[in-house]
PyMOL CGO cylinders between C-alpha atoms (Angstrom):
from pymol import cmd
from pymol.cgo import CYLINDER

trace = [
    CYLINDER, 7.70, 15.06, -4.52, 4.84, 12.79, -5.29, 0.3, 1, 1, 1, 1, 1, 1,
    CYLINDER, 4.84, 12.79, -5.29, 5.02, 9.73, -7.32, 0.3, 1, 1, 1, 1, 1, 1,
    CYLINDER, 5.02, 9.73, -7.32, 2.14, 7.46, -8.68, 0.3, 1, 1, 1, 1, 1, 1,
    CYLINDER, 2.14, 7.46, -8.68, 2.07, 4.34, -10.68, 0.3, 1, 1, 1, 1, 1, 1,
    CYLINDER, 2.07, 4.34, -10.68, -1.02, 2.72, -11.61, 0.3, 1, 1, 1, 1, 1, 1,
    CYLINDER, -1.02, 2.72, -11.61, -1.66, -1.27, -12.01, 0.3, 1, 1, 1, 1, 1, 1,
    CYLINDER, -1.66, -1.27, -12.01, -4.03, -3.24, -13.35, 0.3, 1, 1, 1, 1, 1, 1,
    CYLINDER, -4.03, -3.24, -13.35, -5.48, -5.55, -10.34, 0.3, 1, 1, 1, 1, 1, 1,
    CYLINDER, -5.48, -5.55, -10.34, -3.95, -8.70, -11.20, 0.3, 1, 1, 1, 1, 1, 1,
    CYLINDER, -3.95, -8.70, -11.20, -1.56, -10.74, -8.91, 0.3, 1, 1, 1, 1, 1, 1,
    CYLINDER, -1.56, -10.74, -8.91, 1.50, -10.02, -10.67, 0.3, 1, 1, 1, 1, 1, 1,
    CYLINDER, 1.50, -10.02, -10.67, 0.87, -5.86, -10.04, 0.3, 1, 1, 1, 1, 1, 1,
    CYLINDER, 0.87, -5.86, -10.04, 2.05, -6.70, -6.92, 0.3, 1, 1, 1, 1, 1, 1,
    CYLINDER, 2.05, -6.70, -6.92, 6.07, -7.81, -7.58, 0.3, 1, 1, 1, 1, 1, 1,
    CYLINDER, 6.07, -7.81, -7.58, 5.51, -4.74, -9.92, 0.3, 1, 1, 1, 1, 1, 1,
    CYLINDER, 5.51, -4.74, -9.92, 4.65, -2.25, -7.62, 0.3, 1, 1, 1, 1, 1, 1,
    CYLINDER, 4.65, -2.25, -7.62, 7.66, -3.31, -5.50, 0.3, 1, 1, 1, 1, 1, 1,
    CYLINDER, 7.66, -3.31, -5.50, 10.19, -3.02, -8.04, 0.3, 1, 1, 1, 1, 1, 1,
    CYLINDER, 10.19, -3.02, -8.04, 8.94, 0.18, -9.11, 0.3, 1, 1, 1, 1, 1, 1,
    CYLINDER, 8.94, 0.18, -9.11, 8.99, 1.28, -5.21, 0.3, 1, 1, 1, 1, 1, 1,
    CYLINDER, 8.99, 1.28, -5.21, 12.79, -0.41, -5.09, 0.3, 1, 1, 1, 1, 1, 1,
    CYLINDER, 12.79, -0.41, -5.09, 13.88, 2.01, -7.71, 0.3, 1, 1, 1, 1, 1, 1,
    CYLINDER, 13.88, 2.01, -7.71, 12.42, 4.72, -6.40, 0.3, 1, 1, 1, 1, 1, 1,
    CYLINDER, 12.42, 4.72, -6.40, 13.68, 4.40, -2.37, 0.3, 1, 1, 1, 1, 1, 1,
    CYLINDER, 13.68, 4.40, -2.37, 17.47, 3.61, -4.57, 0.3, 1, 1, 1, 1, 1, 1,
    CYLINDER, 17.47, 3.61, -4.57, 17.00, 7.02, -6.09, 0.3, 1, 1, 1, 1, 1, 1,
    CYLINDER, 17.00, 7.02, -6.09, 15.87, 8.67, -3.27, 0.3, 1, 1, 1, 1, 1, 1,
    CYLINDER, 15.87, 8.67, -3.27, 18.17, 7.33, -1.33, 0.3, 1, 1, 1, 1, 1, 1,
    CYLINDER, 18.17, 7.33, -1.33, 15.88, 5.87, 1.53, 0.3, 1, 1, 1, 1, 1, 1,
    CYLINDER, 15.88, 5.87, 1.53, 18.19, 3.69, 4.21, 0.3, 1, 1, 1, 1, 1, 1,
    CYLINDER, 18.19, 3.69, 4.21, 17.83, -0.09, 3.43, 0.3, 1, 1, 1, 1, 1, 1,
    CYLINDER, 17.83, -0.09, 3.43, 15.39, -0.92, 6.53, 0.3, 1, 1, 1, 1, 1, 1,
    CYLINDER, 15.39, -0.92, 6.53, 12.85, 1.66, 5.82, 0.3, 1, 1, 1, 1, 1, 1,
    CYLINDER, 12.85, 1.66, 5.82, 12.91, 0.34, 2.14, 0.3, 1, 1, 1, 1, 1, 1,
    CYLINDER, 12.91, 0.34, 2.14, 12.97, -3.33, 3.17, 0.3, 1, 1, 1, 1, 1, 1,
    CYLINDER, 12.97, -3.33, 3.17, 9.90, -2.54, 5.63, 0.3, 1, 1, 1, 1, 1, 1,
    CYLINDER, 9.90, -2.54, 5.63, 8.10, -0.14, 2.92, 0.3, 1, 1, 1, 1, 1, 1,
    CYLINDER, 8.10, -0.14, 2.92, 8.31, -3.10, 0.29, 0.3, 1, 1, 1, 1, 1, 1,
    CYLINDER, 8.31, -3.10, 0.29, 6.66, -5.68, 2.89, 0.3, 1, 1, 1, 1, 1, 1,
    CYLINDER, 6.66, -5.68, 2.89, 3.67, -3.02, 4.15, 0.3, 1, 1, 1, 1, 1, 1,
    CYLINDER, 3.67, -3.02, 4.15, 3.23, -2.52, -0.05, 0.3, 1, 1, 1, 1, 1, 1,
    CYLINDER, 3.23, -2.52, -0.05, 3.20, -6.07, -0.90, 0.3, 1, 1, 1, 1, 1, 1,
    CYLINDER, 3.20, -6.07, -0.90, 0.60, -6.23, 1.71, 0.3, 1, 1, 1, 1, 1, 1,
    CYLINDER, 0.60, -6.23, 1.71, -1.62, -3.54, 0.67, 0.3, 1, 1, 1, 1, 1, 1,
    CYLINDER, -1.62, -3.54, 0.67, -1.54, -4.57, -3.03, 0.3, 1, 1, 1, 1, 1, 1,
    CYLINDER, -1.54, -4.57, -3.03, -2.20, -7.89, -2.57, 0.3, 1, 1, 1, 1, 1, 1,
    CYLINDER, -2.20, -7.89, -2.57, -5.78, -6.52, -0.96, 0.3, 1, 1, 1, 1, 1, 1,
    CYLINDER, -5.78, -6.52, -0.96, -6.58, -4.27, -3.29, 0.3, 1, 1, 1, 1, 1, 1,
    CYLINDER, -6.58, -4.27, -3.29, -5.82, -6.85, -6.15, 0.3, 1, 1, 1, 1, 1, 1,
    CYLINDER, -5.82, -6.85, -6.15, -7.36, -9.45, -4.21, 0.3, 1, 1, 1, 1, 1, 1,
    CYLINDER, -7.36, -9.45, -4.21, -10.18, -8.46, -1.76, 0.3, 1, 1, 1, 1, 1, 1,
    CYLINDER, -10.18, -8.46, -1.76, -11.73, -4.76, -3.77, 0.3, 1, 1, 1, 1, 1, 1,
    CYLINDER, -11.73, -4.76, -3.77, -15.21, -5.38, -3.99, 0.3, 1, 1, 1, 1, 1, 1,
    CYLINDER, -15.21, -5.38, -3.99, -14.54, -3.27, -7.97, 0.3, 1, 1, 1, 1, 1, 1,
    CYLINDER, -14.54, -3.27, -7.97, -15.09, -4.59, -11.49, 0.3, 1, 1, 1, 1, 1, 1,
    CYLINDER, -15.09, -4.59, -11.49, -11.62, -6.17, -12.61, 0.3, 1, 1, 1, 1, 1, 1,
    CYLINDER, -11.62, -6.17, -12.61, -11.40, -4.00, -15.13, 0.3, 1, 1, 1, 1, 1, 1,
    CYLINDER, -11.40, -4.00, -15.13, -10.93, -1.34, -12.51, 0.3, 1, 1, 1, 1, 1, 1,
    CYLINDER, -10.93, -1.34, -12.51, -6.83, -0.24, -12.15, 0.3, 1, 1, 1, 1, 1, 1,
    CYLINDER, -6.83, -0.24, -12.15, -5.24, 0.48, -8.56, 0.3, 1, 1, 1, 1, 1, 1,
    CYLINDER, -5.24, 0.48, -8.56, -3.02, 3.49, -8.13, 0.3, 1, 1, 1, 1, 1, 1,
    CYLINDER, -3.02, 3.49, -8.13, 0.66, 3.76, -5.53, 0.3, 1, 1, 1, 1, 1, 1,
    CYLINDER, 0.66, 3.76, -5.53, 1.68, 6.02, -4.72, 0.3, 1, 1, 1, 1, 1, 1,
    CYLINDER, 1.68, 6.02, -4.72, 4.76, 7.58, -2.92, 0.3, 1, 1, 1, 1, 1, 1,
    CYLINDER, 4.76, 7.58, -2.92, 6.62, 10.45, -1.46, 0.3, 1, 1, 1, 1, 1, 1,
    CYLINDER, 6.62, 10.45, -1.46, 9.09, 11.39, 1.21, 0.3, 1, 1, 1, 1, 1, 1,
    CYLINDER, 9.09, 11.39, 1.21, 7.12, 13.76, 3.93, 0.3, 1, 1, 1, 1, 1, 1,
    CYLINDER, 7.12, 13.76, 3.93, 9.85, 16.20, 5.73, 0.3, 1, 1, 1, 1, 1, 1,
    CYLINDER, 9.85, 16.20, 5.73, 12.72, 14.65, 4.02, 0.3, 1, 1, 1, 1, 1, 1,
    CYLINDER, 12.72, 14.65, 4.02, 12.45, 11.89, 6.88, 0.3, 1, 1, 1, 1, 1, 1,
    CYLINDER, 12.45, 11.89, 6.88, 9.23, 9.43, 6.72, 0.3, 1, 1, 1, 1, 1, 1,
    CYLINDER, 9.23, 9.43, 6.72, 8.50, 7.50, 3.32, 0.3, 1, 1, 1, 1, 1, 1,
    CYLINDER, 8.50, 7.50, 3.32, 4.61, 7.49, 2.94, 0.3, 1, 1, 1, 1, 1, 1,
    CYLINDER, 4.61, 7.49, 2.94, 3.02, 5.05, 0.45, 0.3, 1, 1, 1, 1, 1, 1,
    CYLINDER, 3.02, 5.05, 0.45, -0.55, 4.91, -0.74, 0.3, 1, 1, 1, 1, 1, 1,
    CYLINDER, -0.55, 4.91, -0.74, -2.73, 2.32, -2.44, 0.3, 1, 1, 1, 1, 1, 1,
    CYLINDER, -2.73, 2.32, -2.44, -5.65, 3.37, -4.03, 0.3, 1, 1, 1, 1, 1, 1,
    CYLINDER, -5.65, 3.37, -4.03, -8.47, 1.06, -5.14, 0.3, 1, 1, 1, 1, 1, 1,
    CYLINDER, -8.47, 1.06, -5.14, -12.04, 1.32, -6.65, 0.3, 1, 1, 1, 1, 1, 1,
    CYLINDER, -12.04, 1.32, -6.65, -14.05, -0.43, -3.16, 0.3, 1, 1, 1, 1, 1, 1,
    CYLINDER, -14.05, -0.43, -3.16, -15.79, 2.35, -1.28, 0.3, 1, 1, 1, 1, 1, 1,
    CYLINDER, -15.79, 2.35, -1.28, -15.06, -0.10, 1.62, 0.3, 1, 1, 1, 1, 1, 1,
    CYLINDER, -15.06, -0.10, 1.62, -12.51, 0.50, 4.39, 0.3, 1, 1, 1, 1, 1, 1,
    CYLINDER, -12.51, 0.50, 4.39, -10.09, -1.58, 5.70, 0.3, 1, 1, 1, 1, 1, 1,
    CYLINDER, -10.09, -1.58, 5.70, -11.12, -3.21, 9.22, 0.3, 1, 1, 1, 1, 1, 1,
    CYLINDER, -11.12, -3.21, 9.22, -8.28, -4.93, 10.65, 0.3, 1, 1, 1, 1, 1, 1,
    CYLINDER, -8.28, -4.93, 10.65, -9.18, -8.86, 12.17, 0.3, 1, 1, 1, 1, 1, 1,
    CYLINDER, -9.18, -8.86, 12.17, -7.45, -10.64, 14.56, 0.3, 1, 1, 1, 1, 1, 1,
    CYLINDER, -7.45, -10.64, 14.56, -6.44, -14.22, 12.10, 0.3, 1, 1, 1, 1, 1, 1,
    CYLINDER, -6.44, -14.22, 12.10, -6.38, -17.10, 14.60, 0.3, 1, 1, 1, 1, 1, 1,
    CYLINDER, -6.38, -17.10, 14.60, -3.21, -19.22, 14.80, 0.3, 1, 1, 1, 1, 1, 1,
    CYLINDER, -3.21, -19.22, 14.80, -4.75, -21.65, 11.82, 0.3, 1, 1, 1, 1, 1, 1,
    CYLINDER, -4.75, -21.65, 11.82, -5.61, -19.04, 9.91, 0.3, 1, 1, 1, 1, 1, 1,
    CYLINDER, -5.61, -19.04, 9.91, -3.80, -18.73, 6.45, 0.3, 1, 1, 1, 1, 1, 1,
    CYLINDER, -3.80, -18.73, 6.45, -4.64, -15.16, 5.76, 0.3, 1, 1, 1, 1, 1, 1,
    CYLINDER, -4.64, -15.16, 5.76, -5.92, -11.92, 7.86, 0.3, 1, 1, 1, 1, 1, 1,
    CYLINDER, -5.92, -11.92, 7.86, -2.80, -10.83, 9.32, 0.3, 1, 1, 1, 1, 1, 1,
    CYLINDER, -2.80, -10.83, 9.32, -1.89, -7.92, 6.52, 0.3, 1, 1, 1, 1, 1, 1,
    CYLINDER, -1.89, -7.92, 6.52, -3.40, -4.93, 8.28, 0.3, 1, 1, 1, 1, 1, 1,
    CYLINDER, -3.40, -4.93, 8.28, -1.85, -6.07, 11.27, 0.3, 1, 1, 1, 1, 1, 1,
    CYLINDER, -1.85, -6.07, 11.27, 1.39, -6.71, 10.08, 0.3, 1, 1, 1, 1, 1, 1,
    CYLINDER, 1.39, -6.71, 10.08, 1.14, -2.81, 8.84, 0.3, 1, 1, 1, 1, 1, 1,
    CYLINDER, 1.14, -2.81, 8.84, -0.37, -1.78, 12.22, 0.3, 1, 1, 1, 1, 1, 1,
    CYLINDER, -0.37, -1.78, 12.22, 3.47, -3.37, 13.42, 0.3, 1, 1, 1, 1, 1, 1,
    CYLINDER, 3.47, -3.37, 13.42, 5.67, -2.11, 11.20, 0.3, 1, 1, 1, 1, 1, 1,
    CYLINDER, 5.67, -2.11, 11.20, 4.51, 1.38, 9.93, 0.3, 1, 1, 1, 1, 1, 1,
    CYLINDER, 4.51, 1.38, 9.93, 4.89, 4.57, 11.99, 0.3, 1, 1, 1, 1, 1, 1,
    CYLINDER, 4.89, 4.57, 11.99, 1.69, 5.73, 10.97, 0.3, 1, 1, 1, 1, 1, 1,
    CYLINDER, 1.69, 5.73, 10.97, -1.16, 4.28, 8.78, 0.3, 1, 1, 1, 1, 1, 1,
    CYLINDER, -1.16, 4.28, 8.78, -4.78, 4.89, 8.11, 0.3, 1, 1, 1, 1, 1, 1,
    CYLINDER, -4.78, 4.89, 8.11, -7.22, 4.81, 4.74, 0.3, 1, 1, 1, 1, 1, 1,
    CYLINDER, -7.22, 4.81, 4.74, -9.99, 7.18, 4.17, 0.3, 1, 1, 1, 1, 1, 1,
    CYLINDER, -9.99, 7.18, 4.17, -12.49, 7.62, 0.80, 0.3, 1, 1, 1, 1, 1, 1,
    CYLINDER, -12.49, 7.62, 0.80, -11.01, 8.99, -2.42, 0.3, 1, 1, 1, 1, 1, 1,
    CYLINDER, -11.01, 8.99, -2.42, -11.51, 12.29, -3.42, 0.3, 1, 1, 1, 1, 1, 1,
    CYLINDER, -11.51, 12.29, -3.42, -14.17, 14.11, -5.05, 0.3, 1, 1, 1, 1, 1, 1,
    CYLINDER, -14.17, 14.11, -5.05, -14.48, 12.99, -8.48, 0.3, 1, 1, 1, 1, 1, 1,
    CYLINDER, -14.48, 12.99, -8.48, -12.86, 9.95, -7.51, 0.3, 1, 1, 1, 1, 1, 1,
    CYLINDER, -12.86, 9.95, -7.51, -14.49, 6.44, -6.40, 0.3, 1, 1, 1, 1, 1, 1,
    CYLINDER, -14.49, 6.44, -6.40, -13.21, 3.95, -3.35, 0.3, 1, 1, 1, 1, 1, 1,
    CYLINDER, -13.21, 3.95, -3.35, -10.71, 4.31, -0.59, 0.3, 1, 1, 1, 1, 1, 1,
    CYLINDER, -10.71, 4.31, -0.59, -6.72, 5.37, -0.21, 0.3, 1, 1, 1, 1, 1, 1,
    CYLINDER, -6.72, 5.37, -0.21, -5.13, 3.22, 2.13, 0.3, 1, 1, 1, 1, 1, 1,
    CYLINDER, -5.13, 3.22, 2.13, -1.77, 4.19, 3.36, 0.3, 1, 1, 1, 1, 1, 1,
    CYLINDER, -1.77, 4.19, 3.36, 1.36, 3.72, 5.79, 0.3, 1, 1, 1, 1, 1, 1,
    CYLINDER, 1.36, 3.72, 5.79, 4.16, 5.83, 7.26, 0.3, 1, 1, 1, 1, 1, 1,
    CYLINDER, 4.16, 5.83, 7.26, 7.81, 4.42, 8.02, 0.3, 1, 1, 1, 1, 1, 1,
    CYLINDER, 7.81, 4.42, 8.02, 10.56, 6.82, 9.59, 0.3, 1, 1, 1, 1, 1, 1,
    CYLINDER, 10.56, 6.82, 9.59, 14.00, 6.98, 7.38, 0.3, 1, 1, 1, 1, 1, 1,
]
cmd.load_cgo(trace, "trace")
């Protein structure tokens, strides 16, 4: 089962995408680490596509979520940049730039590829085992 939410891309989509994603693990009943771990790579993710999409700011951002062989929560953030993701390495005065690595840490599995057809920008998403 698939399950998709879509935000405007404003800072407080972000708080919103995590309750939503809190409700959801609860009713799936995802074990409190993978959900703790899943709300910190989404927070993450969100906060990029609200803050760094190169997109008009009229432009909405989707999550998505679903439960892959009853064992590994993948969640998906789509936004309207055409750009992918290239992690950085943030040096140790740096404020900001560690996201993508933080998700390279936690997550099982993550990646981000181009949108559909009929769709514009990119899909980035992670992977965390139950």
């Amino acid at each position: 089962m698939v399950v998709e939410w879509t935000f405007p891309r404003h800072p407080r989509s972000v708080g919103r995408a995590r309750a939503r994603l809190l409700r959801q693990a609860f009713e799936w009943s995802v074990p409190d680490e993978a959900t703790e771990v899943a709300l910190l790579l989404l927070s993450e993710l969100a906060t990029n596509a609200c803050r760094h999409a190169d997109a008009p700011r009229d432009r909405l951002i989707l999550v998505g979520c679903s439960v892959l062989d009853g064992s590994t929560l993948r969640i998906e953030v789509s936004d309207a940049d055409p750009r992918l993701p290239v992690p950085r390495r943030a040096g140790p005065e740096d404020e900001t730039g560690r996201g993508l690595e933080l998700v390279a840490a936690l997550a099982t599995a993550w990646g981000a590829h181009p949108r559909g057809p009929g769709h514009i920008g990119k899909t980035v998403w992670f992977e965390v085992k139950q």
